[in-house]
C-alpha positions as a Markdown table, in Angstrom:
| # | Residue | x | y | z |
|---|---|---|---|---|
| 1 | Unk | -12.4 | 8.7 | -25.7 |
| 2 | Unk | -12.4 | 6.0 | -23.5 |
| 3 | Unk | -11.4 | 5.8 | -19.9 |
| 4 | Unk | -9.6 | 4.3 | -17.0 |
| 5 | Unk | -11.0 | 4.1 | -13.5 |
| 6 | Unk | -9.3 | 3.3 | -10.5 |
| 7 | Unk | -8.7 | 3.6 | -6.6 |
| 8 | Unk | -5.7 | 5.3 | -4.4 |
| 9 | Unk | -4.8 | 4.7 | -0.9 |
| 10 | Unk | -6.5 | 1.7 | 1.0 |
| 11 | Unk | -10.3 | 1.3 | 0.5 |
| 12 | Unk | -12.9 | -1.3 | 1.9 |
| 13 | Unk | -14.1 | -0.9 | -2.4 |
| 14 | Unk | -11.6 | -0.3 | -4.5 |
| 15 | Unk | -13.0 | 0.7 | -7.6 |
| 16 | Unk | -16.5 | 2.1 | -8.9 |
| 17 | Unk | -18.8 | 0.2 | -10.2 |
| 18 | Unk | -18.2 | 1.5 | -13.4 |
| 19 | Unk | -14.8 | 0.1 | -13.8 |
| 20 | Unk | -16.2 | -3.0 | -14.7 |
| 21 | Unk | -16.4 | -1.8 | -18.4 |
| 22 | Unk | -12.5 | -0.2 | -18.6 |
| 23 | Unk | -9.6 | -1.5 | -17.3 |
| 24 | Unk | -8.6 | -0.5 | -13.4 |
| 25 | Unk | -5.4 | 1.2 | -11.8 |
| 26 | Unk | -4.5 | 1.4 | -8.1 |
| 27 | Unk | -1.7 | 4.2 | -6.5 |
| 28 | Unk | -1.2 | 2.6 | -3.4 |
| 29 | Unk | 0.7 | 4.6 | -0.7 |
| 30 | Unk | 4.4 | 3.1 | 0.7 |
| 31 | Unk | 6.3 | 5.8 | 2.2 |
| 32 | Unk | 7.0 | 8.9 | 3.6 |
| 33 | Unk | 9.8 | 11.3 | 4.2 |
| 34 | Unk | 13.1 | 8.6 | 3.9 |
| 35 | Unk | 11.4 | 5.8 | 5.5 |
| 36 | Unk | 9.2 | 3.3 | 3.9 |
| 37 | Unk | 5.3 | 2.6 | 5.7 |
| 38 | Unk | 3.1 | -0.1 | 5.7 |
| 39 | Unk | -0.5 | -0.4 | 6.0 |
| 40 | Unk | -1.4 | 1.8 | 3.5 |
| 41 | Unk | -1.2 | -0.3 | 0.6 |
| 42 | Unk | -4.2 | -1.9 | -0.4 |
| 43 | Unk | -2.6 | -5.7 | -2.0 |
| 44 | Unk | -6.2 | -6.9 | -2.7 |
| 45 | Unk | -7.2 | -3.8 | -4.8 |
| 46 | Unk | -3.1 | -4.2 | -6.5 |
| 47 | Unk | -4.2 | -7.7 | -7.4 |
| 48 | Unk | -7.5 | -6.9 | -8.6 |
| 49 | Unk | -5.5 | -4.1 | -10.6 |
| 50 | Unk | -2.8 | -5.9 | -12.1 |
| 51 | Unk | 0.7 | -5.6 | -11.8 |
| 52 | Unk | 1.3 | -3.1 | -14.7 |
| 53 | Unk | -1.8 | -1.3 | -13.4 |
| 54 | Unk | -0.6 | -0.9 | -9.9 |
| 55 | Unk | 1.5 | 2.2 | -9.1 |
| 56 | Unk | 3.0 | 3.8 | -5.9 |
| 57 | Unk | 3.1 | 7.6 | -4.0 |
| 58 | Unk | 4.8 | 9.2 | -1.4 |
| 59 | Unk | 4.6 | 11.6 | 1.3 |
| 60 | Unk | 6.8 | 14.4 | 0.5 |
| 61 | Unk | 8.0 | 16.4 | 3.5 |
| 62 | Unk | 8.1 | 20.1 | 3.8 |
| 63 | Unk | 11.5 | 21.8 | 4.3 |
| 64 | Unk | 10.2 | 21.9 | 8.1 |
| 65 | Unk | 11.6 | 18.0 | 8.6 |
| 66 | Unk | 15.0 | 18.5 | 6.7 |
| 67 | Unk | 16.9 | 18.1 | 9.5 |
| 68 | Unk | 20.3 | 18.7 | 8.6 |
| 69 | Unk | 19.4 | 18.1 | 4.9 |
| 70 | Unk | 19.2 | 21.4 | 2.7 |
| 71 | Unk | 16.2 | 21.7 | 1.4 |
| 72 | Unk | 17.3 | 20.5 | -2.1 |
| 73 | Unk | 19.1 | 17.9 | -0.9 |
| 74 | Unk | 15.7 | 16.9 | 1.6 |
| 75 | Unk | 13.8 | 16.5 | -1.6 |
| 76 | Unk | 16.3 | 14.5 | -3.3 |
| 77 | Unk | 17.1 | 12.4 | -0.4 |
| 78 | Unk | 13.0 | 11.4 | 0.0 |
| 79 | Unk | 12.7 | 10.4 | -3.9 |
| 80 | Unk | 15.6 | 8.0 | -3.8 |
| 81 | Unk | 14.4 | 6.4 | -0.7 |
| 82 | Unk | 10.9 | 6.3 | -2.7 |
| 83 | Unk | 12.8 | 4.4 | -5.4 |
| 84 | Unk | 14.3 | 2.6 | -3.5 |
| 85 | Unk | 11.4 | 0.9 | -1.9 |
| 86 | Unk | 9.5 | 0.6 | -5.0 |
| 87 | Unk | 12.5 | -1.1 | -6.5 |
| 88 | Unk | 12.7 | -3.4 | -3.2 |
| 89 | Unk | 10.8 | -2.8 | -0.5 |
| 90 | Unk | 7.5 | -5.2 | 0.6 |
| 91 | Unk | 5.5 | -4.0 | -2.1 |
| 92 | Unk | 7.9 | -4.3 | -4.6 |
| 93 | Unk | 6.6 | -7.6 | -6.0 |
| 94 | Unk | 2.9 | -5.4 | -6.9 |
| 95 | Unk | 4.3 | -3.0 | -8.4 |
| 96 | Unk | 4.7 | -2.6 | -12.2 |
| 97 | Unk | 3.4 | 1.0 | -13.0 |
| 98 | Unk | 6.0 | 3.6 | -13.4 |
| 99 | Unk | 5.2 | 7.2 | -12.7 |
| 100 | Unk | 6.3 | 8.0 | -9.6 |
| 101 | Unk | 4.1 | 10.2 | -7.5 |
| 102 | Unk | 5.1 | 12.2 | -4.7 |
| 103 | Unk | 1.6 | 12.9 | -2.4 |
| 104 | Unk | 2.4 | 16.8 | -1.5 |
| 105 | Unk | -0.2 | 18.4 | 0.9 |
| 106 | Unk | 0.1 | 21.2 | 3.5 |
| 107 | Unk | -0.7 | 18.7 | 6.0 |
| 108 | Unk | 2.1 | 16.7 | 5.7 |
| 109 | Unk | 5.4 | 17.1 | 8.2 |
| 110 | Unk | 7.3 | 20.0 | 7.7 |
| 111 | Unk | 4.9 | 22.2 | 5.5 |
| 112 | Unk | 3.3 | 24.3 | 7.7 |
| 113 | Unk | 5.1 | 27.9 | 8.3 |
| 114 | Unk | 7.8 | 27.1 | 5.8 |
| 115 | Unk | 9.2 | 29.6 | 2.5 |
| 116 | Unk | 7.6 | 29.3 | -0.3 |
| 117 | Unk | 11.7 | 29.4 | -1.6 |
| 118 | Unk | 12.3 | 26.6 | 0.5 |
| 119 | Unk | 9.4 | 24.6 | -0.5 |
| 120 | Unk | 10.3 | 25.1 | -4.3 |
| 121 | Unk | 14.1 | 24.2 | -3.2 |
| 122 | Unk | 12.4 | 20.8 | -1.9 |
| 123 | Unk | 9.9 | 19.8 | -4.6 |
| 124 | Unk | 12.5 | 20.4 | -6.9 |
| 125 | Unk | 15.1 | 18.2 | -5.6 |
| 126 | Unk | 12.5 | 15.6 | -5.5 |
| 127 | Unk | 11.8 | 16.1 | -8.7 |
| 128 | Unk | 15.5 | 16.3 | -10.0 |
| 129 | Unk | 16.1 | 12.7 | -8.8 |
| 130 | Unk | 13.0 | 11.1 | -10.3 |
| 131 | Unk | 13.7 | 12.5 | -13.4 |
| 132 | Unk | 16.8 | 10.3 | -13.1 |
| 133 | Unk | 14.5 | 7.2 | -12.6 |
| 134 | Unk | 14.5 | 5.9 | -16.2 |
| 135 | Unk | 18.3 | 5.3 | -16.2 |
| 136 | Unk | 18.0 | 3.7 | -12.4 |
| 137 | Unk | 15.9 | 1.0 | -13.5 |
| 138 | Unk | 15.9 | 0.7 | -16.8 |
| 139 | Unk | 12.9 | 1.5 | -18.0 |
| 140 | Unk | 10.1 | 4.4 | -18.8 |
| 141 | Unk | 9.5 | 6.3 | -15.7 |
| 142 | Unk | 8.5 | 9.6 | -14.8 |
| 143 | Unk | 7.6 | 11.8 | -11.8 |
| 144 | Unk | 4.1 | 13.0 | -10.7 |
| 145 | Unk | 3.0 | 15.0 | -8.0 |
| 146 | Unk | -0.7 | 15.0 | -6.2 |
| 147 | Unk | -1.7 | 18.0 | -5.2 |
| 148 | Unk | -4.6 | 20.8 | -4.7 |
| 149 | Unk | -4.7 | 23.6 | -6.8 |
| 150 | Unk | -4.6 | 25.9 | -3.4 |
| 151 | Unk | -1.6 | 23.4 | -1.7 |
| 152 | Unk | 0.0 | 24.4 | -4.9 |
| 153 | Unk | -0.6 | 28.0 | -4.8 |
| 154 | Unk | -0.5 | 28.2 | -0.7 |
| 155 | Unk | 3.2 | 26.1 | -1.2 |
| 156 | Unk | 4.6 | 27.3 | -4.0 |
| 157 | Unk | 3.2 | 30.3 | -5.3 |
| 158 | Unk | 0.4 | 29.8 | -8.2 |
| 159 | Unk | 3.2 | 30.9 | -10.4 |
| 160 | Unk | 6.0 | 28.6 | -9.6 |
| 161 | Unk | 6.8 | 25.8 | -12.8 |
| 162 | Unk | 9.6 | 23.7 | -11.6 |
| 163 | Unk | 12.6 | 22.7 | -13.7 |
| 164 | Unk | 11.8 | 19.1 | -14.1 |
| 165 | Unk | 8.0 | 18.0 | -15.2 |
| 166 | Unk | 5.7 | 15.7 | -13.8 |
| 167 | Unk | 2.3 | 13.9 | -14.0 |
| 168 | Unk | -0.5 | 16.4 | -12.5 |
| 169 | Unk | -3.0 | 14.0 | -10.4 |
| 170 | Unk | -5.0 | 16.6 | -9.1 |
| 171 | Unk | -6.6 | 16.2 | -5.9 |
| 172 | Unk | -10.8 | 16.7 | -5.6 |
| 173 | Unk | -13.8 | 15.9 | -3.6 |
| 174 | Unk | -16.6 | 16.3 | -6.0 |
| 175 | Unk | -18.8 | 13.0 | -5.7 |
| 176 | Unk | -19.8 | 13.0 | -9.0 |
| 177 | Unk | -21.1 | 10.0 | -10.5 |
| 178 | Unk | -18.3 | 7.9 | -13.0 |
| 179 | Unk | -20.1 | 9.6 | -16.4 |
| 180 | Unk | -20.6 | 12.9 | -14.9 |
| 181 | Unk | -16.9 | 12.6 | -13.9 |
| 182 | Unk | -15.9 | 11.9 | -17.6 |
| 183 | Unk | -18.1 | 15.2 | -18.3 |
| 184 | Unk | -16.0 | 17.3 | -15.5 |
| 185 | Unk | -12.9 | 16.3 | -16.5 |
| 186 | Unk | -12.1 | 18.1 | -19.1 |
| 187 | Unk | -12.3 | 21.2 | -16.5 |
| 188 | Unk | -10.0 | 20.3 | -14.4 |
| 189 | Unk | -7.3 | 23.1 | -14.2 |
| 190 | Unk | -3.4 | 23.1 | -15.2 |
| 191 | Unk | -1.0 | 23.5 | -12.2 |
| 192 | Unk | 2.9 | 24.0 | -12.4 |
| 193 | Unk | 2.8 | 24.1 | -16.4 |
| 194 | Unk | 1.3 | 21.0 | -16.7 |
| 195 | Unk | -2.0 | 19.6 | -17.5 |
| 196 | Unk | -4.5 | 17.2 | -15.2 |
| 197 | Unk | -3.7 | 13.7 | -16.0 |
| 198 | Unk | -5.2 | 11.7 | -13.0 |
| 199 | Unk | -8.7 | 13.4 | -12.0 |
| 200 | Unk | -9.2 | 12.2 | -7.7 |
| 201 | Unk | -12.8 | 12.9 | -8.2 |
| 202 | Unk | -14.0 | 11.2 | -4.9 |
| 203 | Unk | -12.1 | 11.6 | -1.8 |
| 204 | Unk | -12.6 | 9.8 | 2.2 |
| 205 | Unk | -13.7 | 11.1 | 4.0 |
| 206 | Unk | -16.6 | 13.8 | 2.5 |
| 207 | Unk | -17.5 | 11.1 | -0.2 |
| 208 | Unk | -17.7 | 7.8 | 2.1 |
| 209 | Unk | -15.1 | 5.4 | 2.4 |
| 210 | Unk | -13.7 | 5.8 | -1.0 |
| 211 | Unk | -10.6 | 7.2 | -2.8 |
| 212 | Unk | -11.7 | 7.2 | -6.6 |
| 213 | Unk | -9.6 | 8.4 | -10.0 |
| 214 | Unk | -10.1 | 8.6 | -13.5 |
| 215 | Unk | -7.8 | 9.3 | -16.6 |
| 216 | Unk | -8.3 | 9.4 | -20.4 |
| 217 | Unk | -6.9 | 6.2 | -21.8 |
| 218 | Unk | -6.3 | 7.1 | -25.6 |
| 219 | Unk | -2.9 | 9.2 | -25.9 |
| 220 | Unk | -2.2 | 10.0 | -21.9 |
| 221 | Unk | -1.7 | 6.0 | -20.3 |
| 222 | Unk | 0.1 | 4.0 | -22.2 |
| 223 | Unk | 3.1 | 1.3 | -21.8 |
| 224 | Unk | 2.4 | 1.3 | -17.5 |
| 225 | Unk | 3.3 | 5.1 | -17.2 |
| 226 | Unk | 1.4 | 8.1 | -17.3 |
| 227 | Unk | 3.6 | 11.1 | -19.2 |
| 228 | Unk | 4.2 | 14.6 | -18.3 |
| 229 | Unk | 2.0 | 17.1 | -20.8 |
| 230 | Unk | 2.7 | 20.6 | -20.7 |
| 231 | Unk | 0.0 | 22.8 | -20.4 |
């Protein structure tokens, strides 16, 4: 099995020092809700990357935010405006990777207090529209999601397998070092119906300042998208 290591977010060292014997990947965060954000977005650790390495997430917004959006149509209006940007917005140039992945954390706007119904309703609007994102741009794409296992059971009940599928990049904050995180991974849990594809296995701020990944290269990232596999 080999492996690819990379960073997320923006990091004073983007990748471990391992990474010097696989191939990198950066998700670099540039937007949330319907409006794109900037400083988030690491460009060194994109260059450093690659262009086809380099891939983008979101901050998805609970139902709590929706305004006078339904909650289905809140999700769906937040991945287009995702697309959007990643088709044209300032980072656009950086970015070749295409799994989409919507960051979705109980701390985010317009979680907290909210339906589990309603929260569904807004994931899997989201989720609806980026499964539409292969025939927008013309090319391989899919939808992913970060999350916790307990943000997933806390927002959508441990239960809940939306209609659409996605990439799981599961969120951690185990420290391990890069060949004891190889070791771990292969425990890493199924959420929604589908399994762990992106491992964070060292998160800012309880493991310094560092955001670090890893995901089995051979059969899961391939052709600058990860893949949806059901558990």
């Amino acid at each position: 099995m080999s492996w690819y290591y990379g960073s997320d977010t923006n990091n004073a060292t983007p990748f471990p020092s391992c990474a010097s014997a696989a191939p990198n990947f950066y998700i670099g965060k540039i937007g949330a809700g319907i409006s794109q954000v900037t400083g988030y977005f690491d460009t060194t650790a994109a260059n450093d990357a690659g262009y086809f390495q380099t891939f983008a997430y979101w901050d998805l917004e609970g139902p709590g935010s929706r305004g006078q959006y339904s909650p289905s149509a809140w999700g769906n209006a937040q991945a287009k405006a995702f697309v959007n940007a990643w088709n044209s917005g300032d980072y656009a140039g950086y970015l070749g990777g295409t799994t989409f992945f919507l960051d979705t954390e109980s701390g985010n706007l317009g979680w907290a207090g909210q339906s589990q119904s309603q929260n569904q309703e807004v994931l899997a609007g989201a989720l609806e529209y980026l499964s539409t994102a292969s025939t927008i741009l013309g090319q391989e794409a899919y939808p992913g999601i970060y999350i916790s296992q307990s943000d997933w059971d806390t927002l959508f009940g441990s239960g809940f397998v939306p209609g659409n599928g996605f990439v799981l990049w599961l969120a951690g904050t185990n420290c391990p070092s890069c060949s004891q995180a190889q070791s771990d991974f292969g425990s890493k849990p199924s959420v929604g119906g589908y399994k762990t594809m992106i491992w964070q296995y060292a998160a800012s701020p309880g493991c310094g300042n560092q955001d670090l990944d890893i995901t089995p290269y051979e059969g899961y990232y391939l052709n600058h998208t990860w893949k949806p596999v059901v558990a």
